[in-house]
C-alpha positions as CSV (number, residue, x, y, z in Angstrom):
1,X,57.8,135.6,119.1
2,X,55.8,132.6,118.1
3,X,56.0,128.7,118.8
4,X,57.9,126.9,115.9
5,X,55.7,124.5,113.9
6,X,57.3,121.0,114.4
7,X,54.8,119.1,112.7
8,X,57.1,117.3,110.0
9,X,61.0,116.5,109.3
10,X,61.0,119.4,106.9
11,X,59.9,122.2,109.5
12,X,62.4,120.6,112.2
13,X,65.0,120.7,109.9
14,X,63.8,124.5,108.7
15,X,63.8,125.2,112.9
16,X,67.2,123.5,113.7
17,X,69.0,125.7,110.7
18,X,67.7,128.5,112.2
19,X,68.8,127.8,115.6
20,X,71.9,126.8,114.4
21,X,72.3,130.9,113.0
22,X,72.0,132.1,116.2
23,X,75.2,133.3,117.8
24,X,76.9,132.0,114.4
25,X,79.5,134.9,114.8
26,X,80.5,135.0,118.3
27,X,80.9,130.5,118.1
28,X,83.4,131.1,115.0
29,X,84.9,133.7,116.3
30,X,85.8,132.1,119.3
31,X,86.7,128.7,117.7
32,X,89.4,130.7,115.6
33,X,90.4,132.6,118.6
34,X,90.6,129.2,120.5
35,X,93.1,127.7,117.5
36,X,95.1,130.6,117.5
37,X,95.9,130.5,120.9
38,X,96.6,127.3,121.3
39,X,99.0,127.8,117.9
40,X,100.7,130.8,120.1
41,X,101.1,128.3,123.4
42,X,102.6,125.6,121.6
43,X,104.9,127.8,119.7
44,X,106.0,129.7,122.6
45,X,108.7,127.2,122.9
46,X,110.8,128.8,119.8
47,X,109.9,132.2,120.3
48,X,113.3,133.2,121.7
49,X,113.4,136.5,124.1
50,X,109.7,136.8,123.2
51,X,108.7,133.5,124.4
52,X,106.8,134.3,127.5
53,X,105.0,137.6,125.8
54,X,103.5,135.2,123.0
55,X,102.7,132.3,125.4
56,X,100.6,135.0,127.5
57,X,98.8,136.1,124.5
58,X,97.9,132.6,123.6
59,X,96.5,132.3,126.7
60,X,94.9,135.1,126.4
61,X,93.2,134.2,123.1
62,X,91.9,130.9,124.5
63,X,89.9,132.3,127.7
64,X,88.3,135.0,125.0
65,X,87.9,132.6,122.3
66,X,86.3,130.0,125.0
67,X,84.2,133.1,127.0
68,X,82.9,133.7,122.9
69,X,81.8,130.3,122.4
70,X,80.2,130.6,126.2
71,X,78.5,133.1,125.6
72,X,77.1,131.8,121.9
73,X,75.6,128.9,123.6
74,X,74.2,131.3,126.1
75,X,72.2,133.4,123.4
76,X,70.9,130.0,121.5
77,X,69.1,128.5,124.7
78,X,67.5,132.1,125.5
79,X,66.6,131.8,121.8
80,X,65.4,129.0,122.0
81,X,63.7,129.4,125.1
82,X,61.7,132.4,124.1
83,X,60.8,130.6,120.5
84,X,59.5,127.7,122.8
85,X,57.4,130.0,125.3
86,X,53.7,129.5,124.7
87,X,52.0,133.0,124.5
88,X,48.6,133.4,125.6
């Protein structure tokens, strides 16, 4: 993997989009997983007999959908990381 070329706004901009692509899936998957939970927990409340069974699964959605958008930030640095290494 090469060094980006960050001579001029254009290339940074070019670089940043690009960074911004990795792990796009696993970040919007967890941000909607993250909503939804948090919809389920707050709506526990009128859920009747199933009340406790929903607010688990919101739970539930919210330490997946956070542990997604973990692990997306994870695989952008090491990206970024290896884009940044000089080879020689």
């Amino acid at each position: 993997m090469t060094r980006p070329d960050l001579t001029d706004d254009a290339k940074i901009a070019a670089y940043r989009a690009e960074l911004r692509s990795v792990g796009r899936n696993q970040r919007l998957a967890g941000f909607v997983l993250v909503v939804a939970g948090a919809i389920a927990v707050w709506a526990a409340g009128s859920a009747g007999a199933a009340g406790p069974a929903v607010q688990w699964a919101g739970y539930a959605g919210l330490a997946l959908g956070w542990a997604l958008m973990l692990t997306a930030i994870f695989l952008r640095t090491r990206y970024h990381r290896q884009r940044m290494r000089e080879e020689g």
